[in-house]
C-alpha positions as CSV (number, residue, x, y, z in Angstrom):
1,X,0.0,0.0,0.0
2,X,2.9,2.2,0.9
3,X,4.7,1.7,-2.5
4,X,1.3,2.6,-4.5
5,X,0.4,5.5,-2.2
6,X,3.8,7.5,-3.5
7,X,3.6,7.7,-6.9
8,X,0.4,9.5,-6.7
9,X,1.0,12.6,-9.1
10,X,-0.3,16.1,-7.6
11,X,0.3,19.6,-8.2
12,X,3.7,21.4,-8.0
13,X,4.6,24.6,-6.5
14,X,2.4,28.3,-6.8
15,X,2.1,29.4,-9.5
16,X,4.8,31.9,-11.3
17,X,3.4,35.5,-12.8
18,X,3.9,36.4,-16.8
19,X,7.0,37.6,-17.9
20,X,7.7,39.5,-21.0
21,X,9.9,38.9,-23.5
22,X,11.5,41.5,-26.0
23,X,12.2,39.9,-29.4
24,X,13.7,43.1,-30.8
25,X,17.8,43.6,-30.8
26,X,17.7,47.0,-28.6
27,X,19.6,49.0,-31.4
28,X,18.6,50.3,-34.8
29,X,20.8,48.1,-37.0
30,X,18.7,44.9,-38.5
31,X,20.3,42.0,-39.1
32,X,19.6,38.5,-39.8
33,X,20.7,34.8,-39.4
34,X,19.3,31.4,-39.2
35,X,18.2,32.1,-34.9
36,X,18.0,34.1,-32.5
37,X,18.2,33.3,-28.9
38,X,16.6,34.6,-25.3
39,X,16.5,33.9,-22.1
40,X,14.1,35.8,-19.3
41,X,13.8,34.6,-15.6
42,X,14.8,30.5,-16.4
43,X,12.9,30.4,-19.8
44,X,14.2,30.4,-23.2
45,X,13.2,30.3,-26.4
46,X,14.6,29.5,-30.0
47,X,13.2,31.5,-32.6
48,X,13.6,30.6,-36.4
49,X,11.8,30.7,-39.9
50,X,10.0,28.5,-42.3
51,X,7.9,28.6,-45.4
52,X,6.1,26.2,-47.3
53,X,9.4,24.9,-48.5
54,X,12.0,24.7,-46.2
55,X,13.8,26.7,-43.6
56,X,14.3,30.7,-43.8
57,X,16.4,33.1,-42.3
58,X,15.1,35.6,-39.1
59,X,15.1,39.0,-39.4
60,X,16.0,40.9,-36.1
61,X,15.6,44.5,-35.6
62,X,14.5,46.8,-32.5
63,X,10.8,46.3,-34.1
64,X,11.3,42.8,-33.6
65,X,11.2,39.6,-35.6
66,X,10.2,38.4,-39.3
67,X,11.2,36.1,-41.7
68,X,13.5,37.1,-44.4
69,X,13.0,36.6,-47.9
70,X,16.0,38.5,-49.8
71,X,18.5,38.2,-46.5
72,X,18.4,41.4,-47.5
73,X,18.4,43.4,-44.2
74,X,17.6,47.0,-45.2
75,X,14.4,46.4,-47.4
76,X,11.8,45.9,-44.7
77,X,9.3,45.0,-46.6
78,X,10.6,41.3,-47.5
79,X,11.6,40.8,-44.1
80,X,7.9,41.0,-42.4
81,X,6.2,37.6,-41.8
82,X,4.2,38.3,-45.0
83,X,1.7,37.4,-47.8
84,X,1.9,37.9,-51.6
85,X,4.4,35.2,-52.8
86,X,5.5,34.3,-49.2
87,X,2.2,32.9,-47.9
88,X,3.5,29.7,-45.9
89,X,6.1,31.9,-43.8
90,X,6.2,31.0,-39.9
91,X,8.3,32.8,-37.7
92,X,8.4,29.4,-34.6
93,X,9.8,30.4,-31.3
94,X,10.2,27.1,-29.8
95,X,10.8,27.1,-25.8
96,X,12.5,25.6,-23.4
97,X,9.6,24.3,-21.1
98,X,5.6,24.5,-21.5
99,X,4.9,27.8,-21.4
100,X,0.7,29.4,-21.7
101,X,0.7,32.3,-23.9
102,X,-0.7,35.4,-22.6
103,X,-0.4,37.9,-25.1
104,X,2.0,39.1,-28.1
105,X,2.5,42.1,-29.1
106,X,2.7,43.1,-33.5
107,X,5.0,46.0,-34.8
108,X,4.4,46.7,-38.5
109,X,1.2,46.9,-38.5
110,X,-0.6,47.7,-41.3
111,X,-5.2,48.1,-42.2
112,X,-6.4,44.4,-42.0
113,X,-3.5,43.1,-41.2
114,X,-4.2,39.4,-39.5
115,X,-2.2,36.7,-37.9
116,X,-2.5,33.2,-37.3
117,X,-1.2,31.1,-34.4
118,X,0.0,27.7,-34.5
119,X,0.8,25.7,-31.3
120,X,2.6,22.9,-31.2
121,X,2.2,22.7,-35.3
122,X,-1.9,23.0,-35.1
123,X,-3.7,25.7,-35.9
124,X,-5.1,27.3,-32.3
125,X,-6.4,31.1,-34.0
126,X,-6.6,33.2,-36.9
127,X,-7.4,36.7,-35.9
128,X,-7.0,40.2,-36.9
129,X,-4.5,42.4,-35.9
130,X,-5.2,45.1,-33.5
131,X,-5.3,49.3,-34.8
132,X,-2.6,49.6,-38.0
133,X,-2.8,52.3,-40.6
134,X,-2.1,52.9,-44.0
135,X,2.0,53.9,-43.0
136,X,2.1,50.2,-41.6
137,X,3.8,51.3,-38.8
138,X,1.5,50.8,-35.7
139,X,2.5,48.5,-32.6
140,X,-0.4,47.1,-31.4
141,X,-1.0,43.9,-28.8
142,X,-3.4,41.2,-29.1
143,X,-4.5,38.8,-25.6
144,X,-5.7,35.7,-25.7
145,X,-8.5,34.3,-24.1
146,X,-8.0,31.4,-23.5
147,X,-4.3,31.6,-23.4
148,X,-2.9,28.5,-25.2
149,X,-0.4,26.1,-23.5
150,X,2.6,24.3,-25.2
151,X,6.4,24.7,-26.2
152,X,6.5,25.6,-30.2
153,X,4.6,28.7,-30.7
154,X,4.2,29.4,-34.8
155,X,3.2,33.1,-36.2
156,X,2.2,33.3,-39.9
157,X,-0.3,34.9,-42.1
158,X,-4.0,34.3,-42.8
159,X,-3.9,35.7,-46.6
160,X,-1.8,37.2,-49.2
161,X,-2.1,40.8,-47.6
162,X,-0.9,40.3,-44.0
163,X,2.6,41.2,-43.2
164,X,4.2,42.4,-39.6
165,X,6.6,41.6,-36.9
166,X,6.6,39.9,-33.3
167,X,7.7,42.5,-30.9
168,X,7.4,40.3,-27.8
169,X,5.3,37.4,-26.3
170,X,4.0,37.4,-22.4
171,X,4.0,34.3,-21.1
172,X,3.8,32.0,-18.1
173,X,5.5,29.5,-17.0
174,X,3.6,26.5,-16.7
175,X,4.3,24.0,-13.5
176,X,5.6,20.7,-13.9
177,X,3.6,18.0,-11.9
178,X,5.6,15.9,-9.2
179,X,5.2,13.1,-7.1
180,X,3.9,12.3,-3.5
181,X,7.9,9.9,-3.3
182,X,9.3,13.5,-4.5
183,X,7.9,15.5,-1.8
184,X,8.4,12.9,0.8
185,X,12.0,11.7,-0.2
186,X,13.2,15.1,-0.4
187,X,12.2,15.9,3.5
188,X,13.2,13.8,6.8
189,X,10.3,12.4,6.6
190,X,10.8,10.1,3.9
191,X,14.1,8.0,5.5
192,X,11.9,7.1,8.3
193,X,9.1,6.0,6.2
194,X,11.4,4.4,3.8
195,X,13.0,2.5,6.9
196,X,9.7,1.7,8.4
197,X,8.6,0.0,5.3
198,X,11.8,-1.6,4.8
199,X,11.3,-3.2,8.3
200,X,7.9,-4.0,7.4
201,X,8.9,-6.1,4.8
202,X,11.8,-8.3,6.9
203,X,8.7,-8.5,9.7
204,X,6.3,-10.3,6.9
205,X,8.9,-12.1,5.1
206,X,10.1,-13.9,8.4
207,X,6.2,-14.6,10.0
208,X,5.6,-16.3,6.1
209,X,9.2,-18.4,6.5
């Protein structure tokens, strides 16, 4: 009974708050290569890009993330996570850990631009944008409700006329489970109960000799 009681899963530790995450570089000088890296409060992610046909490079500037089309880094235009001939572009920041998605928030944003949201490589949302104007140069931020949970987020486009950049992502870190022989062999209380059961067992194996 003692062995089956402690693998009983239950729920880890409190819960930890949202953290942001800024995807941009910090400095106005783009530049791109086949990932980018970050690491916020013991999460990390990997962000890279892929189309329809293979891998693409990322675009990096202080707007944020895209995925380049020309590796060109000054035209900004073919470095957005577009439409026209790119449809199929995905800018996927996989993370360390299972994270829930709060909220992300667009730079580039253009009228009608819209996003879609992969998770875990299915399709969770396809939305529109918040604000944009006709410069394409609004930052806007979208919530979700309900947040999605997993470890590969993907951001691409809903049509041929969407086109922006991930600024950040808000996100939470989601608790592993543990076990009831974690909790209890990681205090004092679980040598005694270990050597309680131990002598159990000599006790029931003698009596049945």
């Amino acid at each position: 009974m003692v062995a089956a009681s402690v693998v009983t899963v239950i729920a880890t530790t409190e819960k930890a708050g949202a953290i942001s995450i800024y995807l941009g570089n910090g400095i106005d000088q783009p530049q791109i290569d086949s990932s980018f890296n970050f690491s916020q409060d013991g999460i990390s992610l990997t962000a890279t890009g892929v189309t329809n046909t293979g891998a693409r490079n990322v675009y990096q500037s202080i707007l944020g993330l895209g995925v380049s089309d020309t590796n060109n880094p000054i035209d900004i235009g073919t470095n957005q996570i577009g439409g026209t001939i790119r449809v199929g572009e995905t800018l996927k920041l996989a993370f360390n850990q299972s994270v829930k998605l709060v909220s992300v928030t667009f730079s580039r944003v253009g009228n009608n631009d819209n996003f879609s949201l992969l998770v875990n490589g299915n399709q969770f949302v396809a939305a529109d944008i918040p604000g944009g104007n006709i410069l394409d140069i609004d930052v806007s931020k979208f919530s979700f409700n309900p947040s999605p949970t997993g470890n590969i987020f993907g951001f691409t486009v809903a049509d041929n006329n969407d086109d922006y950049l991930v600024k950040s992502v808000e996100v939470e870190a989601v608790p592993e489970p543990i076990t009831l022989a974690g909790m209890v062999m990681g205090s004092g209380f679980g040598g005694i109960l270990f050597k309680k059961y131990k002598k159990g067992a000599k006790l029931s194996s003698k009596s049945s000799s």
